[in-house]
PyMOL Python script that loads the backbone (N, CA, C, O; Angstrom):
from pymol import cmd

cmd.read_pdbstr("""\
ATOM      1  N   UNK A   1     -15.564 -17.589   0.276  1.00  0.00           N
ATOM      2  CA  UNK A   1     -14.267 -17.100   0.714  1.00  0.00           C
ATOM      3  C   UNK A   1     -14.453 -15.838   1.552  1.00  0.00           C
ATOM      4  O   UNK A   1     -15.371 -15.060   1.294  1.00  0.00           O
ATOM      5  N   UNK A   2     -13.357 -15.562   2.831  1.00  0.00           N
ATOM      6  CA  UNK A   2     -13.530 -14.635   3.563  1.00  0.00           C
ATOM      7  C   UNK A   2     -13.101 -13.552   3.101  1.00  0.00           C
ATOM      8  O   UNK A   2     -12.015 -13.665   2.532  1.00  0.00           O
ATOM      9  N   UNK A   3     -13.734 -12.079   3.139  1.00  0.00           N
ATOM     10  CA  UNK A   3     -13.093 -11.305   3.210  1.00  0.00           C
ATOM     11  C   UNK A   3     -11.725 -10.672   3.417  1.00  0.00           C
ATOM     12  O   UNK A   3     -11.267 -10.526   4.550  1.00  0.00           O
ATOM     13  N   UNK A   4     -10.884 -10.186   1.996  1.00  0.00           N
ATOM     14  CA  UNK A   4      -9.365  -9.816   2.920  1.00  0.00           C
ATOM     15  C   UNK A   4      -9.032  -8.579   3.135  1.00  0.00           C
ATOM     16  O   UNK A   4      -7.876  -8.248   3.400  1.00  0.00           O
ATOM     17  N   UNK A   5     -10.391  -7.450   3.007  1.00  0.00           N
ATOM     18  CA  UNK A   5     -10.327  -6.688   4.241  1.00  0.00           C
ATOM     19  C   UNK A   5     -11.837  -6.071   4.555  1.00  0.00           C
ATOM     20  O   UNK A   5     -12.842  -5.944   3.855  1.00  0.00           O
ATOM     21  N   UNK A   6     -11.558  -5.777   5.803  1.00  0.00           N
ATOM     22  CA  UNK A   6     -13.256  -5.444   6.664  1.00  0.00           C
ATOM     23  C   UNK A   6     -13.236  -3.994   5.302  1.00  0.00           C
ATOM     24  O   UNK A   6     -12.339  -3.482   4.632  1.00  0.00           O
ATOM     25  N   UNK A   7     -14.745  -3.777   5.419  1.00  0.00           N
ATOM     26  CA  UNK A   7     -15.276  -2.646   5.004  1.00  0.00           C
ATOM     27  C   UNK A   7     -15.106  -1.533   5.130  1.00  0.00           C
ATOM     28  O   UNK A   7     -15.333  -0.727   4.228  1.00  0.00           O
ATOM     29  N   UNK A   8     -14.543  -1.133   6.599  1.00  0.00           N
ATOM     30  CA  UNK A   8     -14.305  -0.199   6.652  1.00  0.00           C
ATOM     31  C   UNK A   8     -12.775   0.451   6.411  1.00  0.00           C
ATOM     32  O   UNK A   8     -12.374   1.605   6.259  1.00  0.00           O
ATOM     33  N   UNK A   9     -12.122  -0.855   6.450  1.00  0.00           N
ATOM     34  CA  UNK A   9     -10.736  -0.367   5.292  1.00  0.00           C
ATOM     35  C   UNK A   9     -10.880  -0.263   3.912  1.00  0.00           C
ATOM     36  O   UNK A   9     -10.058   0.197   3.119  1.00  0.00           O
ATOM     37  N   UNK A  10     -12.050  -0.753   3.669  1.00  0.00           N
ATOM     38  CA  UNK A  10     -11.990  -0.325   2.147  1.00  0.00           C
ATOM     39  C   UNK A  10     -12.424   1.066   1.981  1.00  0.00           C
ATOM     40  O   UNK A  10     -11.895   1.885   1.229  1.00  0.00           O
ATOM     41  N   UNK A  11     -13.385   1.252   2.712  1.00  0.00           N
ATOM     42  CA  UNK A  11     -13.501   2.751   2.786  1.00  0.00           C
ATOM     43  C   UNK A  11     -12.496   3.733   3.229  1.00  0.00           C
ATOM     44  O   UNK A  11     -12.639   4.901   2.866  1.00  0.00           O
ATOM     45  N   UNK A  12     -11.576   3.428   3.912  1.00  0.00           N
ATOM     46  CA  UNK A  12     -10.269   4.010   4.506  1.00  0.00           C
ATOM     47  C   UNK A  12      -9.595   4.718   3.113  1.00  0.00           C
ATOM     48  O   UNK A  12      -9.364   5.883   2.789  1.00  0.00           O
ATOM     49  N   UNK A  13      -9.340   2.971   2.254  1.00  0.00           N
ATOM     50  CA  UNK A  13      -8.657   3.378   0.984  1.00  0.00           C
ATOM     51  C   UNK A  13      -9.884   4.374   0.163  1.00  0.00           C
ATOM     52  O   UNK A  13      -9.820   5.390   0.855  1.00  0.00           O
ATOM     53  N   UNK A  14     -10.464   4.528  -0.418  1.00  0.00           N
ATOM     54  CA  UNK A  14     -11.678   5.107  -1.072  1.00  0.00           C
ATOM     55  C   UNK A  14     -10.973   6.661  -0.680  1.00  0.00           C
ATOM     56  O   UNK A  14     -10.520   7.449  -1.510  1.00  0.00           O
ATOM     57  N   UNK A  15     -11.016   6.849   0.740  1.00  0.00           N
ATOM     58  CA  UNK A  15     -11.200   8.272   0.870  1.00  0.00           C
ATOM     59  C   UNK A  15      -9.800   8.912   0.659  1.00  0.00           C
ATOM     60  O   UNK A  15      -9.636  10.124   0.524  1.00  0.00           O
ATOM     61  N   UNK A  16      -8.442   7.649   0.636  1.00  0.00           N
ATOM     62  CA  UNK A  16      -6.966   8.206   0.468  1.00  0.00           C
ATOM     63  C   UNK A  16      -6.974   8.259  -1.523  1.00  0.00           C
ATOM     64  O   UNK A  16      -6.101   8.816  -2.188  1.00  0.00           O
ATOM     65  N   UNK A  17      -7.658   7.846  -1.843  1.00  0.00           N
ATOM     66  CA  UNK A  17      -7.853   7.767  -3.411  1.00  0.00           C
ATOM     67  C   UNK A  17      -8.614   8.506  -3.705  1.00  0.00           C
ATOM     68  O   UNK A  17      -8.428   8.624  -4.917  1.00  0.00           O
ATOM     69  N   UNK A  18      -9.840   9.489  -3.283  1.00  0.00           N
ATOM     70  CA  UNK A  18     -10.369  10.685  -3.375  1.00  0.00           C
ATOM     71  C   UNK A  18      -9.232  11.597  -3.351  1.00  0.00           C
ATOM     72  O   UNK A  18      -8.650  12.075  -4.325  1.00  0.00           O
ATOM     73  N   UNK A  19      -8.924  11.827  -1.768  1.00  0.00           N
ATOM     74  CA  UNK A  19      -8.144  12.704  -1.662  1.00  0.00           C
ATOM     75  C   UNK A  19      -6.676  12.531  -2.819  1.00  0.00           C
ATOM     76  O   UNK A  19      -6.189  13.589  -3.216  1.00  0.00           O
ATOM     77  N   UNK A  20      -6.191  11.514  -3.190  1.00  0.00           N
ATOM     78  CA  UNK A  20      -5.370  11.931  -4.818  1.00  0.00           C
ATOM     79  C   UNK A  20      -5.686  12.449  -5.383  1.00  0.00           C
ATOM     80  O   UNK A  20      -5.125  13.490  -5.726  1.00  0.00           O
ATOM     81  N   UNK A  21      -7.039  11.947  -5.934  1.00  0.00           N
ATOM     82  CA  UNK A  21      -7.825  13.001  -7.174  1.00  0.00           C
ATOM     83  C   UNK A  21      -7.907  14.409  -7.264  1.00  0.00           C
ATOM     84  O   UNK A  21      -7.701  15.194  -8.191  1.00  0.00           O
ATOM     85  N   UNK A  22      -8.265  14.551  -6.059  1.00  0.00           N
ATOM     86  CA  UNK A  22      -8.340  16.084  -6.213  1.00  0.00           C
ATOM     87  C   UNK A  22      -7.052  16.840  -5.914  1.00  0.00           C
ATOM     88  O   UNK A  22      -6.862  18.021  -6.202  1.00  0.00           O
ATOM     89  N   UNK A  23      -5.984  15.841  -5.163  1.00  0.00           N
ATOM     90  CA  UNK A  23      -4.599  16.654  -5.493  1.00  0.00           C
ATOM     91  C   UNK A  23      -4.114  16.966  -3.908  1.00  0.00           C
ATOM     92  O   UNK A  23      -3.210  17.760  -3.648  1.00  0.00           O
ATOM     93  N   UNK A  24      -4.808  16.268  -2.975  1.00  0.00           N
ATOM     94  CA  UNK A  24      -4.494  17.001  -1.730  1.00  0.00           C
ATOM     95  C   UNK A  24      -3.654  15.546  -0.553  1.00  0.00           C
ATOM     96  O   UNK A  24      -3.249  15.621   0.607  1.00  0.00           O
ATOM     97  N   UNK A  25      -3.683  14.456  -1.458  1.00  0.00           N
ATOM     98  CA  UNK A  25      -2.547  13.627  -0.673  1.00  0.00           C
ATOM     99  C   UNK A  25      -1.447  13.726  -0.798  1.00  0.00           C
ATOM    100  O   UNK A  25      -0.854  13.868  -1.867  1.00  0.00           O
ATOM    101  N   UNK A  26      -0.970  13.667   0.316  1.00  0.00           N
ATOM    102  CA  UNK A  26       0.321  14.085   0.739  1.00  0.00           C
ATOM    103  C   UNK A  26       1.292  12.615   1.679  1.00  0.00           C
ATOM    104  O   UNK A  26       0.889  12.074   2.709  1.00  0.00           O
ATOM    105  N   UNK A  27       2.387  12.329   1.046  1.00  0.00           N
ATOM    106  CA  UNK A  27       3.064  11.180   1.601  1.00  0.00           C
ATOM    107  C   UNK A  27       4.394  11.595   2.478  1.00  0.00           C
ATOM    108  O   UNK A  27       5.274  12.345   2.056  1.00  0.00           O
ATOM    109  N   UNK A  28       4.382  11.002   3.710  1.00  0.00           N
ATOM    110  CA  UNK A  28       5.447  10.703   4.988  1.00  0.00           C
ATOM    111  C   UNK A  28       5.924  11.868   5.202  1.00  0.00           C
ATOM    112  O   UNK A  28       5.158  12.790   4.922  1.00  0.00           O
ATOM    113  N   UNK A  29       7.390  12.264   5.787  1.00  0.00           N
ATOM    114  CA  UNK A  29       7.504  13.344   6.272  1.00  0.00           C
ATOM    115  C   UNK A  29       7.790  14.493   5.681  1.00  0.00           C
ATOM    116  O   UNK A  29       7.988  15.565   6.253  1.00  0.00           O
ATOM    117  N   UNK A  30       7.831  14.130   3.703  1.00  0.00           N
ATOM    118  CA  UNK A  30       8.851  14.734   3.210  1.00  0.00           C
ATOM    119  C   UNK A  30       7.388  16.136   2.770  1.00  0.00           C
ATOM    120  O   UNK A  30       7.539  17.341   2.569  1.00  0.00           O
ATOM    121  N   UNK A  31       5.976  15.219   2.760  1.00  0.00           N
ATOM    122  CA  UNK A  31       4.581  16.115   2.118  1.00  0.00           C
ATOM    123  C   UNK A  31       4.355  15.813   0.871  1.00  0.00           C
ATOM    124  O   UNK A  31       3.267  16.080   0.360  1.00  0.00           O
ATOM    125  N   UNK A  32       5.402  15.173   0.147  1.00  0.00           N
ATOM    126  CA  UNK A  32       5.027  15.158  -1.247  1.00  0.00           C
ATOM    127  C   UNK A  32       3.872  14.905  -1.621  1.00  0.00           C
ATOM    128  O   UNK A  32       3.146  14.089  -1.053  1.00  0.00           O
ATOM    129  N   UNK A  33       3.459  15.769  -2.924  1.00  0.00           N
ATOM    130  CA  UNK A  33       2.289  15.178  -3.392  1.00  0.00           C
ATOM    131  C   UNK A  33       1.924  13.771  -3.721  1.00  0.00           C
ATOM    132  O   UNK A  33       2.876  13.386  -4.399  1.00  0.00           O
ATOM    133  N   UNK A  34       1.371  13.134  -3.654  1.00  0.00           N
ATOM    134  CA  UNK A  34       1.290  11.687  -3.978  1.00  0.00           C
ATOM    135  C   UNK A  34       0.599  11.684  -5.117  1.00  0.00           C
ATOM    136  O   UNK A  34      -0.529  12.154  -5.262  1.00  0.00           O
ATOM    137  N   UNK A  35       1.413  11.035  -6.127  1.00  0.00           N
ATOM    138  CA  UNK A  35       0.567  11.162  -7.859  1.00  0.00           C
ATOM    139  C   UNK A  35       0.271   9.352  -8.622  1.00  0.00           C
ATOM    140  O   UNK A  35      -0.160   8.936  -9.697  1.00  0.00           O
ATOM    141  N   UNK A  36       0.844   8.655  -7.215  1.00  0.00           N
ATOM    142  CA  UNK A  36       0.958   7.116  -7.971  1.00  0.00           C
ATOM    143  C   UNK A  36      -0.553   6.626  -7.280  1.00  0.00           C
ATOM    144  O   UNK A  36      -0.958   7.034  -6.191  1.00  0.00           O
ATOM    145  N   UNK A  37      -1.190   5.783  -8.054  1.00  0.00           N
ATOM    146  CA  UNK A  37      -2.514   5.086  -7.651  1.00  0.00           C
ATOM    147  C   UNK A  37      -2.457   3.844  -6.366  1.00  0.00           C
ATOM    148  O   UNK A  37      -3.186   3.564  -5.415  1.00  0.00           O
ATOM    149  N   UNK A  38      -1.197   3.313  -6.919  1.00  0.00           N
ATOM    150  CA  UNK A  38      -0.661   1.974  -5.701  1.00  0.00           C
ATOM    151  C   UNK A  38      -0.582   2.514  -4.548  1.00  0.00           C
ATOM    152  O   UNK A  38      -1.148   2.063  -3.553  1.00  0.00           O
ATOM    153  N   UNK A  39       0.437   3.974  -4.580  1.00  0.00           N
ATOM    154  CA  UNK A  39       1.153   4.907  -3.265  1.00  0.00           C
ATOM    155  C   UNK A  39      -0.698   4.980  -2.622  1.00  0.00           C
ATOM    156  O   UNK A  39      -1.069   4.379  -1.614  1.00  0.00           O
ATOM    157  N   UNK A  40      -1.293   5.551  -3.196  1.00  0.00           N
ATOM    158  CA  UNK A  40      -2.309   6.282  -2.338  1.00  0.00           C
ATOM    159  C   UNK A  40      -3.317   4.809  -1.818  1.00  0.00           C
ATOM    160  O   UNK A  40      -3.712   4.952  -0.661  1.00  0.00           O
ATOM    161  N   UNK A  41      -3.687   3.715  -2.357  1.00  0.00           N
ATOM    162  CA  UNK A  41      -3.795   2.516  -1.917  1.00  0.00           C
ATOM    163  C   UNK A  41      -3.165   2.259  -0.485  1.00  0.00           C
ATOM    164  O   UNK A  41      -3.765   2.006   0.560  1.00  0.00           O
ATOM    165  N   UNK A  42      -1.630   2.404  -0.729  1.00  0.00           N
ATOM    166  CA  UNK A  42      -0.544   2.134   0.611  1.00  0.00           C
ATOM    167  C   UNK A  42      -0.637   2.342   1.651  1.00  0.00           C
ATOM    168  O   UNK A  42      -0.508   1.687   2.685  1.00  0.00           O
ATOM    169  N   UNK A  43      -1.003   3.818   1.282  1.00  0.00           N
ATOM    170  CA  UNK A  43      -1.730   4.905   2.476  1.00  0.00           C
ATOM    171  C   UNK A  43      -2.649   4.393   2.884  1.00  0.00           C
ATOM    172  O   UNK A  43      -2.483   3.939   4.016  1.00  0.00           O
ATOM    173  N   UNK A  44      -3.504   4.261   2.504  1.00  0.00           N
ATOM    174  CA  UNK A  44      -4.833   4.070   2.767  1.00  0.00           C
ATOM    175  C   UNK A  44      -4.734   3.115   3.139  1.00  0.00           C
ATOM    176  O   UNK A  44      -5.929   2.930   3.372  1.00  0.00           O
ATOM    177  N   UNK A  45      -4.137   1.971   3.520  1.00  0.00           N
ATOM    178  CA  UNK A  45      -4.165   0.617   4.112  1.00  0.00           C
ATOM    179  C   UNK A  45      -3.225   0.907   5.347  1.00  0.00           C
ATOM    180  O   UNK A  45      -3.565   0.511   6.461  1.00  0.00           O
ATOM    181  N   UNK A  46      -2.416   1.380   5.217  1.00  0.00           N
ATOM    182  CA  UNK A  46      -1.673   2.076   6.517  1.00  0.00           C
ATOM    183  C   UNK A  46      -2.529   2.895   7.904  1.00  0.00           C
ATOM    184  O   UNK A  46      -2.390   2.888   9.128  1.00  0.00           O
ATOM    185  N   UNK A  47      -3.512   3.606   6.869  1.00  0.00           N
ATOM    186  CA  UNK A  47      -4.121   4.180   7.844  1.00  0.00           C
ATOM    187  C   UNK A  47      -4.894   3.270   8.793  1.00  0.00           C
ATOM    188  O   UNK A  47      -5.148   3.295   9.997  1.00  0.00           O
ATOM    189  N   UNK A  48      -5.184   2.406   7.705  1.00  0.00           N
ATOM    190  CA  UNK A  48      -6.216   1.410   8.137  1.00  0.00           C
ATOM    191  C   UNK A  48      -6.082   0.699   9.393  1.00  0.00           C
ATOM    192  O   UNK A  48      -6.889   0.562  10.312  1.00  0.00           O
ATOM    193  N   UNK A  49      -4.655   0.187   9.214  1.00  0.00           N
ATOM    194  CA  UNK A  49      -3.802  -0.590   9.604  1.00  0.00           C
ATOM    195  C   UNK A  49      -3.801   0.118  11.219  1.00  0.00           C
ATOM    196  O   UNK A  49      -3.776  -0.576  12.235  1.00  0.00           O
ATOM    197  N   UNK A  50      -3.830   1.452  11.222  1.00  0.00           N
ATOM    198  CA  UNK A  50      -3.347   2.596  12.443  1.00  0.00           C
ATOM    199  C   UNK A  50      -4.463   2.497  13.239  1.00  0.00           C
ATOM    200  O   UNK A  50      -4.412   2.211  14.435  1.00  0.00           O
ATOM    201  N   UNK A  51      -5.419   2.710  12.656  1.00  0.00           N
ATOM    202  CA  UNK A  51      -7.176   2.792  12.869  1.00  0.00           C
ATOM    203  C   UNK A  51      -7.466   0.843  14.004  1.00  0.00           C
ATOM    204  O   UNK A  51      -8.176   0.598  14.979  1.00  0.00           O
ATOM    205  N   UNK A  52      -6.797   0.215  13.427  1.00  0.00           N
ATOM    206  CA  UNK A  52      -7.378  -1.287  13.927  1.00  0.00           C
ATOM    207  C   UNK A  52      -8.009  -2.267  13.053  1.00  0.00           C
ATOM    208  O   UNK A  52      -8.298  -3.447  13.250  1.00  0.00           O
ATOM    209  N   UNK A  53      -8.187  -1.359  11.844  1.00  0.00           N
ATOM    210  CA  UNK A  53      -9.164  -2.420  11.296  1.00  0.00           C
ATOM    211  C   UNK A  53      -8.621  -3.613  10.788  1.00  0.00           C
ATOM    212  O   UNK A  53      -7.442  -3.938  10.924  1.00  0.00           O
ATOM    213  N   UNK A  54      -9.713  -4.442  10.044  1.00  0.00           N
ATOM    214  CA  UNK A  54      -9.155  -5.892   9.234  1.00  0.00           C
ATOM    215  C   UNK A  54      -8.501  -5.720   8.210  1.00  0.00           C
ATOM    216  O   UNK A  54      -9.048  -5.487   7.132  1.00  0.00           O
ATOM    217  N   UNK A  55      -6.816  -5.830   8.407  1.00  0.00           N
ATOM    218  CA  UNK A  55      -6.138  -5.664   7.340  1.00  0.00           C
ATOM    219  C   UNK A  55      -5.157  -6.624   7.203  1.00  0.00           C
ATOM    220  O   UNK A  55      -4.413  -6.594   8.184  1.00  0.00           O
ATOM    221  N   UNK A  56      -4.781  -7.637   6.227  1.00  0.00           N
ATOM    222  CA  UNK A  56      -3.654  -8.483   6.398  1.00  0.00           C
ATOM    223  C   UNK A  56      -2.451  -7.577   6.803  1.00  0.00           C
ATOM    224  O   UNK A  56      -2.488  -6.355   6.666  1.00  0.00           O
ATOM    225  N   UNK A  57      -0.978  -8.508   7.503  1.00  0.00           N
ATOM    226  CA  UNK A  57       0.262  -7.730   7.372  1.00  0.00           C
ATOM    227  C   UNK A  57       0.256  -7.581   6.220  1.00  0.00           C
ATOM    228  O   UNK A  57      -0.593  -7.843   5.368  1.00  0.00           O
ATOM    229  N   UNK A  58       1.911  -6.840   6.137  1.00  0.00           N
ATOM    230  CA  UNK A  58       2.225  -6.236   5.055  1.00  0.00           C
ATOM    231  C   UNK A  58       2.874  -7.237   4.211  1.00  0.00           C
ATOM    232  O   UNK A  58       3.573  -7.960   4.919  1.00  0.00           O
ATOM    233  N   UNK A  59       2.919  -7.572   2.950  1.00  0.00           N
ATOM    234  CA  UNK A  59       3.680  -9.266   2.462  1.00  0.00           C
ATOM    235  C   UNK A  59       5.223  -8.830   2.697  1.00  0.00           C
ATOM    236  O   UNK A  59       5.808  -7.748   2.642  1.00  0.00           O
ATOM    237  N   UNK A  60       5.618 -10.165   2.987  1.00  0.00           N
ATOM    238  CA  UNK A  60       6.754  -9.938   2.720  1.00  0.00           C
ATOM    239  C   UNK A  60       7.844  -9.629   1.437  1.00  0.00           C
ATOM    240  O   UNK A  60       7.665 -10.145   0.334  1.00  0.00           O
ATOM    241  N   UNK A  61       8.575  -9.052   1.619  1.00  0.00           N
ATOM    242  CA  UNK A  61       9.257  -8.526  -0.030  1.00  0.00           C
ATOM    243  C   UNK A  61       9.920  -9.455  -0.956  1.00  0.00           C
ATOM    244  O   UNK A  61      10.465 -10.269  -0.210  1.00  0.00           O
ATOM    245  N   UNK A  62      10.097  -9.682  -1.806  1.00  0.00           N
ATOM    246  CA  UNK A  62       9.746 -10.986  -2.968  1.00  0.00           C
ATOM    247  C   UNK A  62      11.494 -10.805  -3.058  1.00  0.00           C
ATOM    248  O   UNK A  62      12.063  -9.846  -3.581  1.00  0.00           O
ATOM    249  N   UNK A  63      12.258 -12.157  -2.312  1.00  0.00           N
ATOM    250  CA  UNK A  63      13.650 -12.391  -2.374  1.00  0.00           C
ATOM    251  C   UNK A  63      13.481 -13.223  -3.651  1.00  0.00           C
ATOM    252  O   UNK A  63      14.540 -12.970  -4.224  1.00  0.00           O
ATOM    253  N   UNK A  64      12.894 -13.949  -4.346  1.00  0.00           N
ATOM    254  CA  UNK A  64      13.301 -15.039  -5.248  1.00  0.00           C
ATOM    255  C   UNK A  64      13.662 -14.272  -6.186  1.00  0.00           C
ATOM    256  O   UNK A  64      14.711 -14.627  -6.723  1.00  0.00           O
ATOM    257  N   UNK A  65      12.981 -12.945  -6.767  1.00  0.00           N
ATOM    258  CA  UNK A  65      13.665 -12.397  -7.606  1.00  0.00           C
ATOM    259  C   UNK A  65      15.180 -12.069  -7.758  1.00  0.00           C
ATOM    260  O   UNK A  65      15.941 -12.202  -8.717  1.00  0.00           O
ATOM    261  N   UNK A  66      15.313 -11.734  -6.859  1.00  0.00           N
ATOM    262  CA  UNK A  66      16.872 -11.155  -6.206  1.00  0.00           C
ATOM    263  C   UNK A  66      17.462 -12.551  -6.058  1.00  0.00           C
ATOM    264  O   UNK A  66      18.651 -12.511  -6.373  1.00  0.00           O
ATOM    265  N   UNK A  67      17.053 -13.831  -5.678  1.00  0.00           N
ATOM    266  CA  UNK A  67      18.227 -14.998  -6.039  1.00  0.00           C
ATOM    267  C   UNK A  67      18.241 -15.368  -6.845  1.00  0.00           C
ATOM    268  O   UNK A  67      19.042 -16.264  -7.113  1.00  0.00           O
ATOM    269  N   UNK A  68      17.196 -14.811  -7.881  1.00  0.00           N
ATOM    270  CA  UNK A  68      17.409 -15.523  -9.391  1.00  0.00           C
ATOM    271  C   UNK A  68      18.804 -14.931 -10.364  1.00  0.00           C
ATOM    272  O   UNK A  68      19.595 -15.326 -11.221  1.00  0.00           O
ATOM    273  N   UNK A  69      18.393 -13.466  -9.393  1.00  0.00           N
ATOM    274  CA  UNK A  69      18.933 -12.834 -10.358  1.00  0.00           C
ATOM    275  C   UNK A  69      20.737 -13.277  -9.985  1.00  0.00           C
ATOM    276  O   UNK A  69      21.537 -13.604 -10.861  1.00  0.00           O
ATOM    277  N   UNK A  70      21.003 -13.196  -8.773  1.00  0.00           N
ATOM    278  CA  UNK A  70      22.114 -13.727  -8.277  1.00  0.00           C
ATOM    279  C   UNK A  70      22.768 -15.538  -8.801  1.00  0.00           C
ATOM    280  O   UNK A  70      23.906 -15.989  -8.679  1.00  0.00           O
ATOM    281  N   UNK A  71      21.456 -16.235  -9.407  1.00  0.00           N
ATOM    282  CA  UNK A  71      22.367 -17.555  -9.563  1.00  0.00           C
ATOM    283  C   UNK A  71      22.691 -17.093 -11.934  1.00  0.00           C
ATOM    284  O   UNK A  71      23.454 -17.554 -12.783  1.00  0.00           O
ATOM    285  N   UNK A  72      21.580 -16.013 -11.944  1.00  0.00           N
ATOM    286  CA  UNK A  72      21.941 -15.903 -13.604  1.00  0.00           C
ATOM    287  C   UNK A  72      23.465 -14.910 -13.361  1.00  0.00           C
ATOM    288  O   UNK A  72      23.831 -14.473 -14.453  1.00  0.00           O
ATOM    289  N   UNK A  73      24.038 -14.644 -12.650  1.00  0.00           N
ATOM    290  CA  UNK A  73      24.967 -14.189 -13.071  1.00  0.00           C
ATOM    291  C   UNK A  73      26.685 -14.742 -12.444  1.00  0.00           C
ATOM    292  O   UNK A  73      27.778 -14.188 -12.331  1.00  0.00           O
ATOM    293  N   UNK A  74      26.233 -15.871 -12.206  1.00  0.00           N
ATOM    294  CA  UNK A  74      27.268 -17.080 -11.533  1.00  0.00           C
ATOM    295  C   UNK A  74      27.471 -18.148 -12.926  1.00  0.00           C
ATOM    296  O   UNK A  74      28.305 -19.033 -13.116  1.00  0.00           O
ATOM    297  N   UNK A  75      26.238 -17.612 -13.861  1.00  0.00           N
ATOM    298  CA  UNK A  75      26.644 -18.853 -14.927  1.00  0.00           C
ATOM    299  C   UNK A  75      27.042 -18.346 -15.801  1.00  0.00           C
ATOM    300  O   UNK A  75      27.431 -18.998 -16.770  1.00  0.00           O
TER     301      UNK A  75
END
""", "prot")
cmd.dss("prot")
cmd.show_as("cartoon", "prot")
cmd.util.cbc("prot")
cmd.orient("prot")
């Protein structure tokens, strides 16, 4: 199976997940500290993403939940 991302996005993420650890990532315009493990992942694939490298799009956002939830409250 192929790779689903080049190496050097994984290293992209690596160094946005360092930089959590020690306390110095910072998210979008607002600076916040970034304290979630996924968030700093995000980043780090974003950057990736900025950079060129091999990165899938972004998935699309999961509607079935949201029509499920819409036909449980019709019954």
């Amino acid at each position: 199976m192929a790779r689903k991302y080049s190496r050097k996005a994984s290293a992209d993420v690596e160094r946005a997940m360092k930089k959590r650890k020690a306390g110095t990532l910072r998210s979008g315009r607002s600076k916040k500290k970034v304290k979630s493990r996924k968030q700093a992942i995000a980043i780090g694939l974003s950057e990736a993403r900025a950079k060129g490298r091999k990165v899938p799009k972004k998935g699309a956002k999961k509607r079935k939940t949201a029509k499920k939830r819409k036909t449980a409250k019709k019954r």
